[in-house]
RODOTOR-588841 format. One record per residue: z negated, y, x of N, C-alpha, C, CB in turn. Coordinates in steps of 0.1 Angstrom, whole numbers, plus 2048, in hexadecimal, padded with zeros to 3 digits. Glycine has a CB too. Layout:
<sites>
ZYXZYXZYXZYX;...
</sites>
This chain:
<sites>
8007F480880080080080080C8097F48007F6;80881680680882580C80382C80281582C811;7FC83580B7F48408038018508067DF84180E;8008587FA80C86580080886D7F581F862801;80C87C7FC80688A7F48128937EF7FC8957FF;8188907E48218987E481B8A97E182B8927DB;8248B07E681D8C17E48278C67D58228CF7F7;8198CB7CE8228D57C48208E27C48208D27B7;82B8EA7C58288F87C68228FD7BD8309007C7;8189057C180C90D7B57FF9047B181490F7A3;8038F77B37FB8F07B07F38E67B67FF8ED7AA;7F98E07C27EF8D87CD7F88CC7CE7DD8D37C7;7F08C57D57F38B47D97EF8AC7C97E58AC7E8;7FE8A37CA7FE89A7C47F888E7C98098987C1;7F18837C67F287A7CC7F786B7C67E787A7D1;8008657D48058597CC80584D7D881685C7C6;80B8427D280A8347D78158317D780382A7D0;8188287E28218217E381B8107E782A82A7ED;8228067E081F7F77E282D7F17E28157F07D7;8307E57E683B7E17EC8477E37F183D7DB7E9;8527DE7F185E7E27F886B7E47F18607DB801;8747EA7F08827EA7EA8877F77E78827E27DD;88F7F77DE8908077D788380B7CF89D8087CB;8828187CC87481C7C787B8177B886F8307CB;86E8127B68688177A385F8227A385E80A79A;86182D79B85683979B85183379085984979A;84283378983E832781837840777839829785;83E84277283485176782E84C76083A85C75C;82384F76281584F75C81385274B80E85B765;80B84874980584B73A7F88597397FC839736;7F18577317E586272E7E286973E7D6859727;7DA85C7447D286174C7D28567587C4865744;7D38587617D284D76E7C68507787DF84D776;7C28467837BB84978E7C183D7977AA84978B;7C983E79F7D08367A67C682A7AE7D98407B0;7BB8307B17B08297B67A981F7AC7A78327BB;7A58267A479E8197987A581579079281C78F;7AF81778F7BC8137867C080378C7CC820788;7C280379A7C57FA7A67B97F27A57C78017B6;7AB7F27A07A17E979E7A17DF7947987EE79D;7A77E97897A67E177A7AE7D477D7B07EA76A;7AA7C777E7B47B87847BE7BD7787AA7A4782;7BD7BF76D7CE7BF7647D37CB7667CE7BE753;7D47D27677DC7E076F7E27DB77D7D07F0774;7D77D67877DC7D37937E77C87927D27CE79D;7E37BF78A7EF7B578A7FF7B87857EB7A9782;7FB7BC7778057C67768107CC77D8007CF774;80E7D57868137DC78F8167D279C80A7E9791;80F7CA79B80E7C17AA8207BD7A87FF7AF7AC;81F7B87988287AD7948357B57968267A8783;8387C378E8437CF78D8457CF7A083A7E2783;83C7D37A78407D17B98467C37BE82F7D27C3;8487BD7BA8507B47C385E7B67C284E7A67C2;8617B97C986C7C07CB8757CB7C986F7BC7CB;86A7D57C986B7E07C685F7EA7D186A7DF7B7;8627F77D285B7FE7D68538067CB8608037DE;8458047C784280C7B98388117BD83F8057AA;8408207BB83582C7BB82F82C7B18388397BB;81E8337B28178347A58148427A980A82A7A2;81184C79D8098567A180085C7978128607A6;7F78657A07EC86F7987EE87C7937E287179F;7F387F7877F888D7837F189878A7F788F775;7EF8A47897E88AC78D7D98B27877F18B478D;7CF8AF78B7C08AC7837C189F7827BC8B1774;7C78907867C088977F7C288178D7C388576F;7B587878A7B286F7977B68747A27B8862796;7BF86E7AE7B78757BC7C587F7BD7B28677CC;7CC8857B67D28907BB7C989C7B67E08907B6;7CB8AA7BC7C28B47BD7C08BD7AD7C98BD7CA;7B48C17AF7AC8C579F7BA8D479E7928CD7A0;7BC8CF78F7C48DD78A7C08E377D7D38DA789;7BC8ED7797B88ED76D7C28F97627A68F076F;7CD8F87677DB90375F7E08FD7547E9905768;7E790174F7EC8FA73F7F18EC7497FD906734;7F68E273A7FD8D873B80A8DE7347F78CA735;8178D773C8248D973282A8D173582D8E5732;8358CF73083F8C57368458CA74184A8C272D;8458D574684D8DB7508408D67618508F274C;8368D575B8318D076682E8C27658278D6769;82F8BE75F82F8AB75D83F8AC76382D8A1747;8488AF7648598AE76B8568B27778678B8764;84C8BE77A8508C37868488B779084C8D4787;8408AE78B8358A779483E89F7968278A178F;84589878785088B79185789179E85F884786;85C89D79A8648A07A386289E7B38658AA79F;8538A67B38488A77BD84B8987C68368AA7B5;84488C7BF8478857C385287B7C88448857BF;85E87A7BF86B87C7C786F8827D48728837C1;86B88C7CF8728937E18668907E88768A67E3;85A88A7E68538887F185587A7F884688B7ED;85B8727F08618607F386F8667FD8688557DE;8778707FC88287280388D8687FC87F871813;8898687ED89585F7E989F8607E18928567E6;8AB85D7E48B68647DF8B985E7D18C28647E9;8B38537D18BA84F7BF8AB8467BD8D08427BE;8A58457B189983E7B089D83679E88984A7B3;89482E79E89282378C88682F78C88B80A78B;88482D77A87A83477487382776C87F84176B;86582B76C86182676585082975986381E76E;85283074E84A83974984783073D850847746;83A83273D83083073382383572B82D82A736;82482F71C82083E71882384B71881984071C;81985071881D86371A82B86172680A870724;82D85772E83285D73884285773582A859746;84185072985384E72985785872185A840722;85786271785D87071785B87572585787A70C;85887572D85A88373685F87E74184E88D73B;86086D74386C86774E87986374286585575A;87A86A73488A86A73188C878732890863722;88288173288788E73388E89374387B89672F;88688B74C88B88B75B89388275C88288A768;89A87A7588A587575C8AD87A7528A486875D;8AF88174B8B98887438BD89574F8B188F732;8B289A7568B48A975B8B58A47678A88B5759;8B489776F8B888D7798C588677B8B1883777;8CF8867748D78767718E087677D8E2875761;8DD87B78B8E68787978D786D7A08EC88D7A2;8CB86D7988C186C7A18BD85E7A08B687679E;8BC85A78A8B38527888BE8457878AA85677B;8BE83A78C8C98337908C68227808C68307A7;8BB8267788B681C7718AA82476C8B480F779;8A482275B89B82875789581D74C8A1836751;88481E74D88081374387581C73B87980474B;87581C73086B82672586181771E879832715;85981972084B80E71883F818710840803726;8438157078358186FB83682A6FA820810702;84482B6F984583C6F98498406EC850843705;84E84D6EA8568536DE85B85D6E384F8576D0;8608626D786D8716DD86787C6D488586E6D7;85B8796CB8548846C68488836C88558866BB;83F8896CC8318886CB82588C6C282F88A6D4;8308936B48278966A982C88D69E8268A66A5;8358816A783287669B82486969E84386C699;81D86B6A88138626A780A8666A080F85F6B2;80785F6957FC86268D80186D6877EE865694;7F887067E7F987E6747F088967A7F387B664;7EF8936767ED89E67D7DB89B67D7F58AD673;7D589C66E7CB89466D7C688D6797CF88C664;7C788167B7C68716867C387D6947DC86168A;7D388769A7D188B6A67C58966A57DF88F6AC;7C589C69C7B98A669D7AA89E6A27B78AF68E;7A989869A79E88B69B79888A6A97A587A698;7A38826B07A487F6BA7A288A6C37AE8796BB;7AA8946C67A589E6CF7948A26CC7AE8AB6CC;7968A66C47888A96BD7798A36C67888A16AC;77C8966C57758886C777488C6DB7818766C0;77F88D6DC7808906EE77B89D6F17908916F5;7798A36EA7778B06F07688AF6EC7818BD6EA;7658AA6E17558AD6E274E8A26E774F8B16D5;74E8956ED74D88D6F97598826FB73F8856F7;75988570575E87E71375E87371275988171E;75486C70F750861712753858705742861717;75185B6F97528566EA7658566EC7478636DB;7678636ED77585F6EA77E8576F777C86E6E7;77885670178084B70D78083D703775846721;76F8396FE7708306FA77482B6F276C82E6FA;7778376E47818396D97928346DE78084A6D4;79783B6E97A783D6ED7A882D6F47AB84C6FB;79E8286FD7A38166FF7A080E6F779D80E70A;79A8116EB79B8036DF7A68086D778B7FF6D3;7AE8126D97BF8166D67C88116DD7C28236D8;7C78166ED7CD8116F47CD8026F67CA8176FC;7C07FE6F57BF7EB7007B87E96F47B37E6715;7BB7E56E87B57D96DD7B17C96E17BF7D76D2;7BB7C96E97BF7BB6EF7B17B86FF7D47BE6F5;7B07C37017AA7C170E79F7BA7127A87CB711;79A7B47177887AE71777C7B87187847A4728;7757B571576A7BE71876A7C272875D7B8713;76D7BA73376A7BC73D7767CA73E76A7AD746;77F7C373C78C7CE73F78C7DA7387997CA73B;7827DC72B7857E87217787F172A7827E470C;76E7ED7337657F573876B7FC73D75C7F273E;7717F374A7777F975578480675477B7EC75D;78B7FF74C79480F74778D81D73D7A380973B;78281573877D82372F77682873C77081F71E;77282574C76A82775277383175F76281A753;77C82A75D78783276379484176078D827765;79283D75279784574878C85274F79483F736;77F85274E77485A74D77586175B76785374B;77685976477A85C772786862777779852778;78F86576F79E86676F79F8767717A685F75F;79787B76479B88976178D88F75E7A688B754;78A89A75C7828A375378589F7477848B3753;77B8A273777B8A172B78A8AD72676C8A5725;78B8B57317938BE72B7A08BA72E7908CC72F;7A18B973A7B08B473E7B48A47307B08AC755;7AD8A17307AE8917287B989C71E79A88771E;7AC8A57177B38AB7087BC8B17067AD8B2702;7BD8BA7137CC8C07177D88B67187CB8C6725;7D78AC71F7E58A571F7E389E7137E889C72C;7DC89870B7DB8926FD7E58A06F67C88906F6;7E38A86F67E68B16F07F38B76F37DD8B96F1;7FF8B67048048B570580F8A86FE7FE8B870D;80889870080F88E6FB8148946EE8078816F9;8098976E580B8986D681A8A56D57F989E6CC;81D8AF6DC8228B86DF82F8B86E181D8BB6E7;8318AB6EC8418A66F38498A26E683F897700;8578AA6EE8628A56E486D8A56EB8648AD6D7;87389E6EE87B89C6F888A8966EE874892704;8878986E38988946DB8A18986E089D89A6CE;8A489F6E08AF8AE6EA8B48A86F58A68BD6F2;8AA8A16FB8AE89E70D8B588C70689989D71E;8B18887058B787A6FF8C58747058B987B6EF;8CF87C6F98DB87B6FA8E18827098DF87F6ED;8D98857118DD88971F8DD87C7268D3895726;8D38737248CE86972E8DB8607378C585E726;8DC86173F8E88567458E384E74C8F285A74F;8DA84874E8D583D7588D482F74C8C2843762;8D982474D8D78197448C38197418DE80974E;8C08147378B58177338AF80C72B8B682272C;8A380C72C89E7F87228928067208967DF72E;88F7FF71588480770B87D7FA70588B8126FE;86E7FB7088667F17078597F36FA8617F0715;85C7EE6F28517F76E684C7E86E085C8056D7;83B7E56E28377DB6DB8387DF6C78267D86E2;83A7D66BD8357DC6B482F7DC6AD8377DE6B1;8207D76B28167DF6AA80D7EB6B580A7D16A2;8157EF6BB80B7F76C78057FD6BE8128016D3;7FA7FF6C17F280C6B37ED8176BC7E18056A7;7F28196C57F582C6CE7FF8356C57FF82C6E2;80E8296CC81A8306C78228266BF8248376D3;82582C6B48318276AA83981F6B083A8326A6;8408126A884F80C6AD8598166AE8568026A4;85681E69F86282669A86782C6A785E832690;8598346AE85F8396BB8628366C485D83E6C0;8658266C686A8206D18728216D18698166D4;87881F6C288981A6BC8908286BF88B8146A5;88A8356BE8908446B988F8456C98878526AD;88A8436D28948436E189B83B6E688D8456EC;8A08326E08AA8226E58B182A6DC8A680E6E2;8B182E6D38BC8346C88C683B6CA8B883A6BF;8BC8456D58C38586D78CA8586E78B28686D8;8C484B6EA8C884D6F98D38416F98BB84C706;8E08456FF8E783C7018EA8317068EB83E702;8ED8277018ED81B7058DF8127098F681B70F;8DB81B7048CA8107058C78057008BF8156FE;8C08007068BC7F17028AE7F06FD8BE7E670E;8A87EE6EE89D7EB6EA8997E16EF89C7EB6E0;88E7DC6F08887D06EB8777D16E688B7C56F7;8767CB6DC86D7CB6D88617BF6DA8717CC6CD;8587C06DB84F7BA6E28447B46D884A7C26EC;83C7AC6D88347A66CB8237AF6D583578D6C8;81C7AF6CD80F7B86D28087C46CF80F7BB6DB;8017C66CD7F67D56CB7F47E06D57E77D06CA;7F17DB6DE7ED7E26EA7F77E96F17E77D96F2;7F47FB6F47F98086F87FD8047057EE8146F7;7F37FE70D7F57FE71A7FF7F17237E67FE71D;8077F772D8137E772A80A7E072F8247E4732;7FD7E073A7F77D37417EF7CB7377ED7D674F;7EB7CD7307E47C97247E87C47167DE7D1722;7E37B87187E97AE70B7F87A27137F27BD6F9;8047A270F80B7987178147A071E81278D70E;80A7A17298127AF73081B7A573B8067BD739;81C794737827790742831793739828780749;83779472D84179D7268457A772983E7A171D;83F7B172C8427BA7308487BC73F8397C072D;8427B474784A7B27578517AC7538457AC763;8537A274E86279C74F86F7A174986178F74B;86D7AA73D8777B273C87E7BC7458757B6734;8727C67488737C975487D7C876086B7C5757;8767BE76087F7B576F88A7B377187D7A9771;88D7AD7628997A97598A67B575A8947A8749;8A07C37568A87C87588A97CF7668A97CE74E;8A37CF76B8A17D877D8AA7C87858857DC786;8AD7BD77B8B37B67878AD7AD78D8B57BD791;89F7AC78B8977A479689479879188B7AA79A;89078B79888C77E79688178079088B7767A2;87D77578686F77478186677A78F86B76477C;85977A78B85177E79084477079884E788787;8457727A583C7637AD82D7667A983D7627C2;8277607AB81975E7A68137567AF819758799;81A7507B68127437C180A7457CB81B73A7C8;8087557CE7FE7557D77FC7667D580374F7E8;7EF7697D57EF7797D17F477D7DC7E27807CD;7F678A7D58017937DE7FC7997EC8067A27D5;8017937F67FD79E8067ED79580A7F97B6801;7EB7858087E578280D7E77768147DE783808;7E177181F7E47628287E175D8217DE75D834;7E374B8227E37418187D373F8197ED73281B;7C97438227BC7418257B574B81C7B9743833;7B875281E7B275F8167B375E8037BE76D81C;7C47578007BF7517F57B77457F07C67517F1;7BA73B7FA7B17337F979F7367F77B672C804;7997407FF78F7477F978C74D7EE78D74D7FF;7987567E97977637DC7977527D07AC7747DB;7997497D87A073D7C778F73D7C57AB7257CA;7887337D47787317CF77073B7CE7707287D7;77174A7D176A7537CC76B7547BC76D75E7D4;77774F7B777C7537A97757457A578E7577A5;77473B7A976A72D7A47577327A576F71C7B2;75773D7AC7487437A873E73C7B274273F796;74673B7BE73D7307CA73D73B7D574771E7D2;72C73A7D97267467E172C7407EF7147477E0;72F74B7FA73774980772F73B80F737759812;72273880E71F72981572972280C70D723814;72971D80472F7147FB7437177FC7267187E9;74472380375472280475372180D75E72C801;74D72181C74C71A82A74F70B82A73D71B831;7467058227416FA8237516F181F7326F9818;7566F780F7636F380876F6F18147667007FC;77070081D7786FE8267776FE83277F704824;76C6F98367686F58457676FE8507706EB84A;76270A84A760717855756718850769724857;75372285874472B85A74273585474072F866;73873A84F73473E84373675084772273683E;73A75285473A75985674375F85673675985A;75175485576075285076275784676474684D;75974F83C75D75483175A75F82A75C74B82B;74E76882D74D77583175877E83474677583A;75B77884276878684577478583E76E787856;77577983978477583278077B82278975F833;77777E82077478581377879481676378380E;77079481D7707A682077D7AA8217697AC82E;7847A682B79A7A582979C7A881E7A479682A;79B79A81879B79A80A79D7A980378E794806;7937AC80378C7B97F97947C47FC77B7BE7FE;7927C980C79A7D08117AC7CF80D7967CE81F;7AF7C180D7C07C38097BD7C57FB7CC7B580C;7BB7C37F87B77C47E67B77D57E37A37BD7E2;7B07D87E97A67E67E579F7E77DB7AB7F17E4;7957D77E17877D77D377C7DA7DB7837C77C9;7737DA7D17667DE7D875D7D27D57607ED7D3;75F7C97CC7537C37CF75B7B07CC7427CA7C3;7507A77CC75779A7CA7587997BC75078E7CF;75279F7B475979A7A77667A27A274E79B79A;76C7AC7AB77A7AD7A77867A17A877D7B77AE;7817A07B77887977BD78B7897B177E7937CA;7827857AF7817787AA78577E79C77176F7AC;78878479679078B78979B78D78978D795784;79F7957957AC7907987B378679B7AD79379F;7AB77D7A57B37727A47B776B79A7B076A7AA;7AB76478B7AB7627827B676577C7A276577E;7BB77A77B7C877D7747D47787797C978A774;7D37757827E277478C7E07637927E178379C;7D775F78A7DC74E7887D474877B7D7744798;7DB74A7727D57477647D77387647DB750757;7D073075F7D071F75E7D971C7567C4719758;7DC7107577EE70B7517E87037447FA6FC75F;
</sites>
């Protein structure tokens, strides 16, 4: 993984990620990100682990949220465009895939509309082309409402929207990260932004081939509005997906990669050894995920306990977890039993 700052004028350092190799995938961001604890959640990480093989996929932190620098100026669309941009020219790359979700697939079809020498392939999941058709005016007042007067009630309100599907373990960690992401205010501001975007207009500009990914029972955003940007933009390719859940890592999110993939070109996705470790190292992350304390993984594989210590700590470090029960959640995700 590379760590990189893109600069925005007026406004500071972006900060983004880069994990594996190929042509870039940029990814645009839903609500709210933290590139760091985002990378902890085991279903987010796998996710993305899955979208990187063979690919280079940037992730990034808008401006205020997670580890790019605090901004507290309006939200618009003109600065949600100008950050992809930021980023782009900070990769030095002359033609990139998009890939936006949520809040962030209007504003990667609005940049590849105002792009089409740049974006060479475009994928939109769980977006729309209006944002005062989600809910009734009613539902979004609610909701702001709810965020603005705590923080905390409404994170936990917006992931049993977003992740219905999710476990309890997983619905903490994103309502916990959500919290860590932004201020209460920034949250409400770009909530308030989403509801705002209308990008109809830009549509029928799009030239980059396009798959539009809309589950349908998401209960964030509408089918309708999956269908009204596969509709407007040409030659798009719907597909519709069976599921509830806002967020693509959550619920049968190997659906979602494999369409994905499908259209970017790429082979299914390997699974046989987590990503960027020796066969030893997984052979540890398997019996840390069987819940056996490091004497008892010495003993299993005939080293020293002090082995299996440092081969943990690696571990962690390639990972970028912090403790052993990520580890062993991860592995769990990224080798589910047959």
């Amino acid at each position: 993984m590379v760590n990189g700052t893109a600069e925005l004028a007026g406004v500071g350092g972006v900060a983004f990620e880069t994990t594996g190799r190929g042509p870039y995938l940029v990814v645009v961001p839903g609500w709210l990100s933290h590139l760091q604890l985002g990378w902890a959640v085991p279903v987010e990480r796998t996710f993305f682990d899955a979208l990187a093989q063979g690919r280079t996929l940037v992730r990034y932190d808008r401006p205020g949220c997670g580890l790019s620098d605090a901004y507290d100026g309006p939200r618009t669309m003109e600065l949600e465009l100008d950050t992809v941009s930021a980023v782009v020219d900070a990769l030095g790359a002359a033609d990139v895939e998009l890939f936006g979700f949520s809040m962030g697939a209007p504003v990667a079809a609005q940049w590849a509309a105002d792009h089409p020498d740049v974006v060479s392939k475009l994928v939109l999941y769980g977006g729309w082309a209006q944002g005062s058709a989600i809910g009734d005016e009613a539902s979004r007042h609610h909701v702001l409402g709810v965020l603005g007067a705590s923080w905390g009630l409404g994170s936990d309100l917006l992931t049993s929207v977003f992740a219905p599907d999710a476990d309890a373990g997983t619905r903490e960690a994103l309502t916990r990260y959500q919290r860590a992401a932004s201020s209460a205010e920034t949250a409400v501001a770009l909530l308030q932004l989403a509801y705002d975007l209308d990008v109809r207009p830009a549509l029928p500009r799009v030239q980059a081939p396009t798959l539009v990914l809309h589950r349908r029972d998401d209960r964030a955003a509408p089918l309708e509005q999956g269908r009204a940007l596969a509709g407007a933009i040409p030659g798009a390719q719907l597909v519709e997906l069976e599921g509830r859940s806002h967020l693509p890592a959550i619920g049968d999110a190997d659906a979602v990669v494999a369409e994905v993939r499908r259209f970017l070109g790429l082979p299914a996705v390997r699974r046989d050894v987590p990503s960027g470790l020796t066969a030893r190292q997984a052979e540890v992350a398997a019996l840390v995920a069987e819940g056996l304390p490091n004497r008892e993984i010495a003993e299993r594989l005939g080293i020293t306990e002090r082995s299996a210590e440092s081969h943990l700590e690696r571990i962690r470090l390639r990972l970028g977890f912090r403790s052993r029960a990520q580890v062993a959640a991860w592995y769990v995700a990224t080798h589910p039993t047959k």
